[in-house]
N, C-alpha and C positions, 0 to 999 in steps of 0.2 A: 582170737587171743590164744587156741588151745595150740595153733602149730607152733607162736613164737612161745609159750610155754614150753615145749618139749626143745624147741633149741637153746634156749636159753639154759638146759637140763643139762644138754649136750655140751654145752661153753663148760657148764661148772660154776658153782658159786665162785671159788678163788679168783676167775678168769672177770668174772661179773660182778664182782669187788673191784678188782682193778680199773674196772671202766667207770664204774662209781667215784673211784677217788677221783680217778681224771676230770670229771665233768664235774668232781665238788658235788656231789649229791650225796647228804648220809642216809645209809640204807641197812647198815650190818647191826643185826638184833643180839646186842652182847649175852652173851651167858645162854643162848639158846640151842640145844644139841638137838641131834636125833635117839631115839631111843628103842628104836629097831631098827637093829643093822642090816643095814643093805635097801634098803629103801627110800625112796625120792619124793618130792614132793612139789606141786606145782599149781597154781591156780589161781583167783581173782580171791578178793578177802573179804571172809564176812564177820564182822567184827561184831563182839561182846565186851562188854565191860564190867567189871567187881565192882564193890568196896564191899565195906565190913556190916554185917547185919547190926542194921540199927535196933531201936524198941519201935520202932513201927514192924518188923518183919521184914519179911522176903523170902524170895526161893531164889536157889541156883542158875533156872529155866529151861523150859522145854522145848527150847528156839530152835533145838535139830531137826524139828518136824517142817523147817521154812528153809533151810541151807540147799542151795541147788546144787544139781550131782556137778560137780567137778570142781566146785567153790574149795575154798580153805577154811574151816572154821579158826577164827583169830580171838584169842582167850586174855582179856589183860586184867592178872589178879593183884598186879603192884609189884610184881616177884618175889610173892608170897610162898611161903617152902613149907607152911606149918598147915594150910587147910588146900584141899583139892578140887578143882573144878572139873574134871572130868574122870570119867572111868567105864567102869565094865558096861554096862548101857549102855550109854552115849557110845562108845567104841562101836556097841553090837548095830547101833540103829546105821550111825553113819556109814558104816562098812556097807550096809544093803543099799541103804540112798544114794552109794560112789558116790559120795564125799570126797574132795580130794588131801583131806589129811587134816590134823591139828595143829596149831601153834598158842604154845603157852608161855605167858610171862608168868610163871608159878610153876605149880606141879601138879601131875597125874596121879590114879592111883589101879589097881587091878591091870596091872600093867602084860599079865598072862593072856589078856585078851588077843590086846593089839599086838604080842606077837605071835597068837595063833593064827590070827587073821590076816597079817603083816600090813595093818591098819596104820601109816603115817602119823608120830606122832613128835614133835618136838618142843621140848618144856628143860626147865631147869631141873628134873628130876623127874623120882617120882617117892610117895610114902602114902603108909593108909589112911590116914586121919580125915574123914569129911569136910568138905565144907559146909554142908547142913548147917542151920545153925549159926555159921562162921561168916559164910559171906553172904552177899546178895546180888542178883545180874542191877544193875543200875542204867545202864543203857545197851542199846541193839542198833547198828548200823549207825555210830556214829563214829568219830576217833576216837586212836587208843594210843595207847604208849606201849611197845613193845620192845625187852631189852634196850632204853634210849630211843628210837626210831618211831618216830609219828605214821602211823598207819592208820590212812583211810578206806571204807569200802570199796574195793575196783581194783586197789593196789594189787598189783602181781607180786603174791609170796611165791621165793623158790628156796627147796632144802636140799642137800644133800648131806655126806659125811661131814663136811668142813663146818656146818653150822646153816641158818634161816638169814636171807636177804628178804625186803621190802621193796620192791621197785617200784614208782611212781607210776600211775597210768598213764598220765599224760606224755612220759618220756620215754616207753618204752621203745621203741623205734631209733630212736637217741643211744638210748644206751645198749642196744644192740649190736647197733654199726660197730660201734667203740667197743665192744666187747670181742667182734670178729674181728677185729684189727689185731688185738692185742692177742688172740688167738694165734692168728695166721704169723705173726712176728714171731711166738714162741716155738711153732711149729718148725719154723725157719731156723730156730737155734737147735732145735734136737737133731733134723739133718744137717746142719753142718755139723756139729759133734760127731754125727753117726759116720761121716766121710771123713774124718779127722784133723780136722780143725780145733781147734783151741779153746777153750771157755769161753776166755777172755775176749779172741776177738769174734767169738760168734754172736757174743751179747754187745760188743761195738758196733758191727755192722748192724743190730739189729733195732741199737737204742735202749738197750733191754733195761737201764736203769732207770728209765725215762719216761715208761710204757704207761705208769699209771699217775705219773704227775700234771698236774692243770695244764693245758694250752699253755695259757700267758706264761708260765712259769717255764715249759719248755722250751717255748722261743727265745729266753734269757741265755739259756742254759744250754742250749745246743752252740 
């Protein structure tokens, strides 16, 4: 999985949207950024789950100590904005275990860390407020809700600037092909521009409106 990981990096999330819409698979974790620029992110999912600390207790958890080097840790707080689930620690440990980065439906906090480390992290923010207290892990390695997006264990998260996709493990192969398709078609329109051709008809000859709509729908439509 780690080489189609790095090409998958190479497509581009934008590029790996499009092939998503194609194939009707939802994958794109709304409201999720990156929060050190310039940095990517790539790997299998190992998922966490909140809720709200009840009167029985809880803790946060100390799950970092099981996260395998090149994993993603996947954090689903509810897209909670007012208590934090990760920070300066967790940054410090995961960074040495190569971890392959965070994804948060919520927010981070000690955010100096991870960009001294240039430690992968994408969440809906970040602010200091603990979650101590606030939430509790309630499950490990099962599903989650991320941004809208059902994410199981295995799922390949990919980030970069444009935002966090979720790809299905079973499809990735699938949505590969159709991701280099749509590549190599774009590519096709930048050289005809660059020899001086036309917008319009370099996106005709190329289909370009068409690239990330369903099959069945393009066969209507062509």
């Amino acid at each position: 999985m780690e080489n189609l990981a790095k090409s998958f990096l190479e497509l581009g999330t934008s590029t790996v949207s499009d092939a998503l819409d194609r194939l009707g698979i939802p994958g794109q974790c709304l409201g999720i950024a990156s929060l050190v620029p310039g940095v990517t992110l790539a790997g299998p999912a190992f998922t966490v789950r909140y809720g709200p600390n009840g009167l029985s207790g809880g803790t946060v958890g100390d799950y970092i100590d099981d996260v395998p080097a090149g994993h993603v840790v996947v954090l689903a707080n509810g897209g909670r904005t007012d208590a934090t689930v990760w920070g300066d620690i967790l940054t410090l440990v995961a960074s040495g275990r190569q971890v392959g980065g965070t994804v948060i439906d919520g927010v981070c906090r000690d955010l100096d860390r991870s960009l001294e480390t240039r430690y992968p992290i994408f969440a809906r923010g970040n602010w200091m407020r603990t979650g101590k207290d606030r939430v509790r892990v309630e499950e490990i390695g099962g599903p989650v809700d991320i941004g809208g997006i059902r994410v199981v264990p295995g799922d390949l998260m990919i980030g970069d600037r444009d935002g966090v996709l979720a790809l299905p493990g079973g499809r990735l192969d699938e949505i590969h092909r159709v991701a280099r398709e749509i590549a190599e078609a774009e590519s096709g329109i930048r050289a005809h521009i660059a020899s001086g051709m036309s917008l319009r008809e370099a996106r005709a000859r190329a289909g370009y409106h068409h690239l990330q709509t369903p099959d069945g729908a393009r066969e209507r439509d062509l």
